[in-house]
N, CA, C and O atoms as a GROMACS GRO file, in nm:
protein
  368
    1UNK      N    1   0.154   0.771   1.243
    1UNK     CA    2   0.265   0.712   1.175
    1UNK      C    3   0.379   0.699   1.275
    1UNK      O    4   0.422   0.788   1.347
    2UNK      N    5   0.425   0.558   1.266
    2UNK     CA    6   0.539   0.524   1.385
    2UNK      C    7   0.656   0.531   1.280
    2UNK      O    8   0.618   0.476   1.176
    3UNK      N    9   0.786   0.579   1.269
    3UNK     CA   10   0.899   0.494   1.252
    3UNK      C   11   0.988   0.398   1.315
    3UNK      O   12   1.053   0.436   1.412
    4UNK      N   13   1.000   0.278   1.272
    4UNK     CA   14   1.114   0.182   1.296
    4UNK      C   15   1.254   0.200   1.276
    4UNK      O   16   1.267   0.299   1.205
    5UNK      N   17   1.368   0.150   1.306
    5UNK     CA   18   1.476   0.166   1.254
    5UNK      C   19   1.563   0.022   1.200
    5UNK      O   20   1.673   0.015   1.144
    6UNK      N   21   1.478  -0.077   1.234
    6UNK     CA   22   1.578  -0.212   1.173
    6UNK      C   23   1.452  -0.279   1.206
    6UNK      O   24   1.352  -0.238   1.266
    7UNK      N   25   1.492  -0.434   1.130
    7UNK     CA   26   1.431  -0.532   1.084
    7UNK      C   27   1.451  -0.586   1.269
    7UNK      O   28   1.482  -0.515   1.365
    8UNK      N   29   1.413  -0.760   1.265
    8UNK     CA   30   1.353  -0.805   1.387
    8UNK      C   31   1.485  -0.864   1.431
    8UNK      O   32   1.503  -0.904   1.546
    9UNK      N   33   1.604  -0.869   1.309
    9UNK     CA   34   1.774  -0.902   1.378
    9UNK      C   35   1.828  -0.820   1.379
    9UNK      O   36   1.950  -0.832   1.378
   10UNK      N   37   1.775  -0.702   1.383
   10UNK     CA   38   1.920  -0.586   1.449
   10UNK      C   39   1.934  -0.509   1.284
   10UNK      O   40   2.002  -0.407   1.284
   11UNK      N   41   1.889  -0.542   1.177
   11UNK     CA   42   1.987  -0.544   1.100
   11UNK      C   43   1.899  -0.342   1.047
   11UNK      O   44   1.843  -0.262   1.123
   12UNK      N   45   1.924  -0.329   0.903
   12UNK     CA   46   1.913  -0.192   0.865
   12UNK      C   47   1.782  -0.159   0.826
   12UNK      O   48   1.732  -0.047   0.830
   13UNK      N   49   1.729  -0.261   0.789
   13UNK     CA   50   1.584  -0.198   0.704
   13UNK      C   51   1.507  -0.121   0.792
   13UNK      O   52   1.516  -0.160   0.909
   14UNK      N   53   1.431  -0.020   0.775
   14UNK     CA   54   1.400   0.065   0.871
   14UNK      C   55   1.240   0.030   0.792
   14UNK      O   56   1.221  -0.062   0.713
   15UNK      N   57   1.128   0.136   0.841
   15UNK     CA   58   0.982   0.156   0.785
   15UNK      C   59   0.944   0.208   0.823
   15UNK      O   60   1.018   0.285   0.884
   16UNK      N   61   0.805   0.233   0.838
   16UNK     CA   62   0.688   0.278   0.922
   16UNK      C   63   0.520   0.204   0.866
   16UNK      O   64   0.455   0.153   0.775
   17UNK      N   65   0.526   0.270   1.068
   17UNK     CA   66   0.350   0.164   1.090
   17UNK      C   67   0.271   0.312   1.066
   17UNK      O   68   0.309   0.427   1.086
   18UNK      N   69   0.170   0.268   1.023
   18UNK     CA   70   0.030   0.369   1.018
   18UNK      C   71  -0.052   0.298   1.113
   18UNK      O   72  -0.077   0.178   1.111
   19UNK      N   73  -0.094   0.391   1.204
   19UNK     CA   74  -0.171   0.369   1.291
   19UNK      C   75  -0.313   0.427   1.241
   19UNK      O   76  -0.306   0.533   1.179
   20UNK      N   77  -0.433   0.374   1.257
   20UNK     CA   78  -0.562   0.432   1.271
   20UNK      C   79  -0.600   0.572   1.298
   20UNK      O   80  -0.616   0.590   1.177
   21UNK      N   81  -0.622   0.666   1.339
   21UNK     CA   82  -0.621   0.797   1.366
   21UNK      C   83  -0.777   0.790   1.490
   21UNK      O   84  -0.789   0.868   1.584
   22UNK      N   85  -0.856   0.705   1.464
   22UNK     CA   86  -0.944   0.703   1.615
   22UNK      C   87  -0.896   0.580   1.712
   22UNK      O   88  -0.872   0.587   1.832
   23UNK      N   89  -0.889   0.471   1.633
   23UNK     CA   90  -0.888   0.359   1.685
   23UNK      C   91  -0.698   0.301   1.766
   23UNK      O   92  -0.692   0.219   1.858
   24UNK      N   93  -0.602   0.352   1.718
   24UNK     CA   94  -0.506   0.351   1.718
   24UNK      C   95  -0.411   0.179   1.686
   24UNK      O   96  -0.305   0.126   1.720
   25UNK      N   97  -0.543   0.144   1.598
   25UNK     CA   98  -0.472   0.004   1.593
   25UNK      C   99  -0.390   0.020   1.454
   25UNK      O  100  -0.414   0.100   1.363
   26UNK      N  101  -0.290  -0.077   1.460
   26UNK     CA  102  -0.274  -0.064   1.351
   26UNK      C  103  -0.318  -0.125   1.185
   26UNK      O  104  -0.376  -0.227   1.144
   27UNK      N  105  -0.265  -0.019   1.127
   27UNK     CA  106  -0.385   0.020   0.987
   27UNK      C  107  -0.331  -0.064   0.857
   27UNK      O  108  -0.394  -0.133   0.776
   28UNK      N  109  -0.146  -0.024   0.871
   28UNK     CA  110  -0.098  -0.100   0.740
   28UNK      C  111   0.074  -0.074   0.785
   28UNK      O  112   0.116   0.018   0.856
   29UNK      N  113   0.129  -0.150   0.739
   29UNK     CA  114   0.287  -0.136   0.751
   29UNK      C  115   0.313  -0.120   0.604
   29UNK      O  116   0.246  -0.157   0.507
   30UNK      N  117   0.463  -0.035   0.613
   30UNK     CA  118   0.495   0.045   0.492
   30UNK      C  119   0.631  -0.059   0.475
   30UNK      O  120   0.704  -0.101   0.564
   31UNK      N  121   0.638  -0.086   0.320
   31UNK     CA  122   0.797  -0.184   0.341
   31UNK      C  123   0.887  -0.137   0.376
   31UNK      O  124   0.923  -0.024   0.340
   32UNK      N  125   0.935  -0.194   0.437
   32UNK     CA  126   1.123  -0.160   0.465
   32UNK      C  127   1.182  -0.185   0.380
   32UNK      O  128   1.284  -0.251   0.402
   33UNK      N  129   1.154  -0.151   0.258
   33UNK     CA  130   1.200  -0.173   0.069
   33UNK      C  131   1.230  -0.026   0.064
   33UNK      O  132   1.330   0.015   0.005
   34UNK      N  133   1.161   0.040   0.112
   34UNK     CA  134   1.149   0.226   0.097
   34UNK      C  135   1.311   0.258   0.131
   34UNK      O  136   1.412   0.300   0.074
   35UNK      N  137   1.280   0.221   0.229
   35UNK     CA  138   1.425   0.235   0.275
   35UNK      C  139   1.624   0.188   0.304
   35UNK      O  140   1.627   0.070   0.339
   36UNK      N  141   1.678   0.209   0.302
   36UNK     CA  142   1.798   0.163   0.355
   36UNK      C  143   1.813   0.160   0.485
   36UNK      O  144   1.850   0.052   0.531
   37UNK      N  145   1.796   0.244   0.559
   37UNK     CA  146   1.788   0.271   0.761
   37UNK      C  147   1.689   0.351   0.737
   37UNK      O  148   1.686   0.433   0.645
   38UNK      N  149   1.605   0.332   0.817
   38UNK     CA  150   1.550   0.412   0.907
   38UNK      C  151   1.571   0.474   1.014
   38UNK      O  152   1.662   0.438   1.088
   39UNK      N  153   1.476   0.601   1.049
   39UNK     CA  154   1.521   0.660   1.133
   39UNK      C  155   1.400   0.797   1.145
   39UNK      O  156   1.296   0.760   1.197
   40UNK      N  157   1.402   0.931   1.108
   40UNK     CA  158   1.304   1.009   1.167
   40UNK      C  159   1.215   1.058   1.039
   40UNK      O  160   1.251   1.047   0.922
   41UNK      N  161   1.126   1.098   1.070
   41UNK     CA  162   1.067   1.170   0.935
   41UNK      C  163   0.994   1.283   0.957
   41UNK      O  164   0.989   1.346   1.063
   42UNK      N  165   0.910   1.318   0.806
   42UNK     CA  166   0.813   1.469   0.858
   42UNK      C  167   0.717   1.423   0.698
   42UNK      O  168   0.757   1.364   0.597
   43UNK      N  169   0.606   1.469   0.725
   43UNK     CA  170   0.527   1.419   0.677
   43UNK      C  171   0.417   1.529   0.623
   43UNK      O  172   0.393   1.610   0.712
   44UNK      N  173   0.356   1.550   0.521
   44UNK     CA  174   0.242   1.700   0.496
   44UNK      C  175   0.160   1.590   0.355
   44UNK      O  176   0.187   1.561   0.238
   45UNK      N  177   0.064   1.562   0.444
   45UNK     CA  178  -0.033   1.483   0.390
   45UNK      C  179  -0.124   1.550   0.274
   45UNK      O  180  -0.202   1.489   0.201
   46UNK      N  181  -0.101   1.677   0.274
   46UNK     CA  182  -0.231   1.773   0.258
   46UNK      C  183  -0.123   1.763   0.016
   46UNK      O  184  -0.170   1.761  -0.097
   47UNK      N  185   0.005   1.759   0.068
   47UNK     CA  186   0.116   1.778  -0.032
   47UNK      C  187   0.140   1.656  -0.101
   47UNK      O  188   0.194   1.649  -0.211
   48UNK      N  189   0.086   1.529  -0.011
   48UNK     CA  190   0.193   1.405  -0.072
   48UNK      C  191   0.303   1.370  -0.075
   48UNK      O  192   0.365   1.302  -0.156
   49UNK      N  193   0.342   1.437   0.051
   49UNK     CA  194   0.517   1.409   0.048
   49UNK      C  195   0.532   1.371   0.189
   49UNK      O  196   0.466   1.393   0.290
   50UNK      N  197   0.674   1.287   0.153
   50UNK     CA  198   0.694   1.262   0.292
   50UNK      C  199   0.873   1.306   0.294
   50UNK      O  200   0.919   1.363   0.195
   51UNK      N  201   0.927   1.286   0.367
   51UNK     CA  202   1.065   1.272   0.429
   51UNK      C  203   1.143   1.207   0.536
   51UNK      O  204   1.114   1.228   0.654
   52UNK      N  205   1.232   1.134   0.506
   52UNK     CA  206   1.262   1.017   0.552
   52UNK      C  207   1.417   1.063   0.575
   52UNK      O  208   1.463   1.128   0.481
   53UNK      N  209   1.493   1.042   0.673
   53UNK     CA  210   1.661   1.048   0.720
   53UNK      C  211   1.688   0.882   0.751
   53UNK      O  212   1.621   0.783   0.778
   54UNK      N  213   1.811   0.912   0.733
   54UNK     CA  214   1.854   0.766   0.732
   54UNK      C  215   1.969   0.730   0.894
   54UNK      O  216   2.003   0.841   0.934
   55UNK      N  217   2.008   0.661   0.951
   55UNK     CA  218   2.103   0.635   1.088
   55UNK      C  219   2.164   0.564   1.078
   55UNK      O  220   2.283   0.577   1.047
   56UNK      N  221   2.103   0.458   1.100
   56UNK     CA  222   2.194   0.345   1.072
   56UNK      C  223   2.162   0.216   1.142
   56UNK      O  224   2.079   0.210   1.232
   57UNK      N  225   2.227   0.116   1.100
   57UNK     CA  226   2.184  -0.058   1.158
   57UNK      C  227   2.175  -0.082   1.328
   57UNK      O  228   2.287  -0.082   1.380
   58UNK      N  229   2.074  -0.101   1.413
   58UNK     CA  230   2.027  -0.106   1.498
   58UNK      C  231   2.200  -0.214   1.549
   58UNK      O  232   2.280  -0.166   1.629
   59UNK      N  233   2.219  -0.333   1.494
   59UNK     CA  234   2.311  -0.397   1.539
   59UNK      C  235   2.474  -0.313   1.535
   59UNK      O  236   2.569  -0.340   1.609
   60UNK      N  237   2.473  -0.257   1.479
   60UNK     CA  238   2.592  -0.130   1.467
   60UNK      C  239   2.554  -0.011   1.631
   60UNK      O  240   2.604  -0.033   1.741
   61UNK      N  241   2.469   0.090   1.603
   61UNK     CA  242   2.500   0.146   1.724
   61UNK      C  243   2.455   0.080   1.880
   61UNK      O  244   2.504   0.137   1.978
   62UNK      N  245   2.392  -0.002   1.896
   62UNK     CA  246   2.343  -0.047   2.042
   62UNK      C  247   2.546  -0.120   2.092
   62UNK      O  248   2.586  -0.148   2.205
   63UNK      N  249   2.613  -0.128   1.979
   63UNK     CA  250   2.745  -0.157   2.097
   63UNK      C  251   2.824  -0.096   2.117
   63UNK      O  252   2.923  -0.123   2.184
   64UNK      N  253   2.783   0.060   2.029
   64UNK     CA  254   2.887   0.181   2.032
   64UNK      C  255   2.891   0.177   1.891
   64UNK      O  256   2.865   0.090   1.808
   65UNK      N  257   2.959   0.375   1.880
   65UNK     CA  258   3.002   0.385   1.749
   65UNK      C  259   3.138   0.302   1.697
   65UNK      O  260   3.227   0.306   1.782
   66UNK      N  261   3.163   0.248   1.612
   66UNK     CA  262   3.293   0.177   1.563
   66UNK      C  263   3.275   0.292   1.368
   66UNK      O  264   3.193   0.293   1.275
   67UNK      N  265   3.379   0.352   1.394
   67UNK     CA  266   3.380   0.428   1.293
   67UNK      C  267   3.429   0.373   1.170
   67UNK      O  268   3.451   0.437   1.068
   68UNK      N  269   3.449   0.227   1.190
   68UNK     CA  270   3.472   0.156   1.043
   68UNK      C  271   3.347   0.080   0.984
   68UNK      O  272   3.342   0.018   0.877
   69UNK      N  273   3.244   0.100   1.083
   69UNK     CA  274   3.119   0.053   1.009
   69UNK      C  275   3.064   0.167   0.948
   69UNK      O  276   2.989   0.107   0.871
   70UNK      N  277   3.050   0.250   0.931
   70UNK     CA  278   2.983   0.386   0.916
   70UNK      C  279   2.962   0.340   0.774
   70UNK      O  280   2.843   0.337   0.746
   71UNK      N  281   3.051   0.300   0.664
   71UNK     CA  282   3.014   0.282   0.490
   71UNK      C  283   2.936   0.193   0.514
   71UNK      O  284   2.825   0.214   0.465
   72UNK      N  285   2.949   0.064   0.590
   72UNK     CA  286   2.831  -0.029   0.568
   72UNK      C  287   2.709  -0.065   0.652
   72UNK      O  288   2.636  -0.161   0.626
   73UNK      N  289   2.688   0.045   0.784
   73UNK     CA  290   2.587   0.060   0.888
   73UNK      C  291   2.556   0.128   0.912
   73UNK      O  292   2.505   0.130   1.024
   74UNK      N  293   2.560   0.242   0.837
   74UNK     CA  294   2.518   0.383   0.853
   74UNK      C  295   2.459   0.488   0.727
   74UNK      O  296   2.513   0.521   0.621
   75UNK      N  297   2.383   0.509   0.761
   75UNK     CA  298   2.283   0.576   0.610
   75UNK      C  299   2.346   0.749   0.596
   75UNK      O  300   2.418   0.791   0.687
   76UNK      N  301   2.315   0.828   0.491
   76UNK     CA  302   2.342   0.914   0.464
   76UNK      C  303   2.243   0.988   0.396
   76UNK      O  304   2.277   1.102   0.367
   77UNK      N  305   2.152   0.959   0.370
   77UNK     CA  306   2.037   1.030   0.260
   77UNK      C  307   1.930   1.059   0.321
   77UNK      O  308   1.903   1.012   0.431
   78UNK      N  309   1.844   1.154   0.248
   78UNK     CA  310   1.716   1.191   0.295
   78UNK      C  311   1.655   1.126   0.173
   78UNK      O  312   1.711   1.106   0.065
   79UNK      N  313   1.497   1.088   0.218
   79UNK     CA  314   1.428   1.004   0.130
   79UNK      C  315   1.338   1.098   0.147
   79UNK      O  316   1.311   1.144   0.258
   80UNK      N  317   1.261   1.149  -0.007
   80UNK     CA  318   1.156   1.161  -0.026
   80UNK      C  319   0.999   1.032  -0.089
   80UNK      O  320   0.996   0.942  -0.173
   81UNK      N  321   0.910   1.080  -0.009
   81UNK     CA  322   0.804   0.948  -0.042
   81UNK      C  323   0.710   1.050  -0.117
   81UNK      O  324   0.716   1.173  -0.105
   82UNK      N  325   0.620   0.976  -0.199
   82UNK     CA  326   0.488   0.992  -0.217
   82UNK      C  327   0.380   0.926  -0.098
   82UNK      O  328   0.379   0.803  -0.094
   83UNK      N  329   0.330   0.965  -0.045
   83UNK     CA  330   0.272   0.898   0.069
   83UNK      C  331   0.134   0.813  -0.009
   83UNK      O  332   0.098   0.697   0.013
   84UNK      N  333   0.080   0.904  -0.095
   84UNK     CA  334  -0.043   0.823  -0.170
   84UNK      C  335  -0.036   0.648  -0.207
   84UNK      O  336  -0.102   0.548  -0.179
   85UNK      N  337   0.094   0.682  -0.294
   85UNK     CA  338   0.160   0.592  -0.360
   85UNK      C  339   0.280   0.478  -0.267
   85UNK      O  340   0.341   0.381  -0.313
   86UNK      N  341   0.283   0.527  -0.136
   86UNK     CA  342   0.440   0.481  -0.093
   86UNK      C  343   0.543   0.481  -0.173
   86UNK      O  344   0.627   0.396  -0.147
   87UNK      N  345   0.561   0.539  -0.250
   87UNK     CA  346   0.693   0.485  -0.330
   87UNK      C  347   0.791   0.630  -0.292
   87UNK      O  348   0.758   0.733  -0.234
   88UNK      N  349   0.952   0.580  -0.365
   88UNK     CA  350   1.009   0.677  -0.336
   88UNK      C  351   0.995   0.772  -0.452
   88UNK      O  352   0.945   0.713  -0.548
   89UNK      N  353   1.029   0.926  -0.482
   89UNK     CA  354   1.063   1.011  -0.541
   89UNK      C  355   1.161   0.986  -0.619
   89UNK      O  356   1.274   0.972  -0.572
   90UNK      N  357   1.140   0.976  -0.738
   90UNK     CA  358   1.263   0.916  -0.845
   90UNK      C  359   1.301   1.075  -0.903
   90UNK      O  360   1.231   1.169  -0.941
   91UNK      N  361   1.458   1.053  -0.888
   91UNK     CA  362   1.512   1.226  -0.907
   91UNK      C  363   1.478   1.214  -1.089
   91UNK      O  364   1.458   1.110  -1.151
   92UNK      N  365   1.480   1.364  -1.150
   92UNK     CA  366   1.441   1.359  -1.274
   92UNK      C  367   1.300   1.396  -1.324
   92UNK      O  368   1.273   1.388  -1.444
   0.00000   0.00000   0.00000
């Protein structure tokens, strides 16, 4: 499992690739719907869970921090996944 952190313009959607486990090709891409930014995760397959942190818009930090983007280029949450399912963990 690779994580991404933005879409192919810079922008926030983050994801991840599943790679093969012999072959190392890749297997399936996960939407960048899951997420708001991407950024690192941790994963226990054995549980069904995943965990997801959020950073922020690839076009935001590659020119420096500007601390007035932070509300609209910068993530704040941890995401829980179902990995079976991809989906997120709905609180409740």
């Amino acid at each position: 499992m690779i994580s991404y952190m933005g879409d192919r313009d810079e922008g926030a959607k983050g994801g991840f690739l599943l790679l093969d486990g012999q072959s190392f090709e890749p297997k399936e891409l996960w939407s960048s719907e899951l997420l708001s930014f991407g950024y690192d995760f941790w994963y226990q397959p054995r549980h069904d869970i995943m965990v997801s942190s959020e950073f922020g818009s690839p076009c935001a930090f590659k020119k420096g921090f500007n601390p007035s983007e932070v509300p609209t280029h910068y993530g704040k949450d941890a995401i829980f996944l179902e990995m079976e399912r991809e989906k997120v963990v709905e609180d409740g």
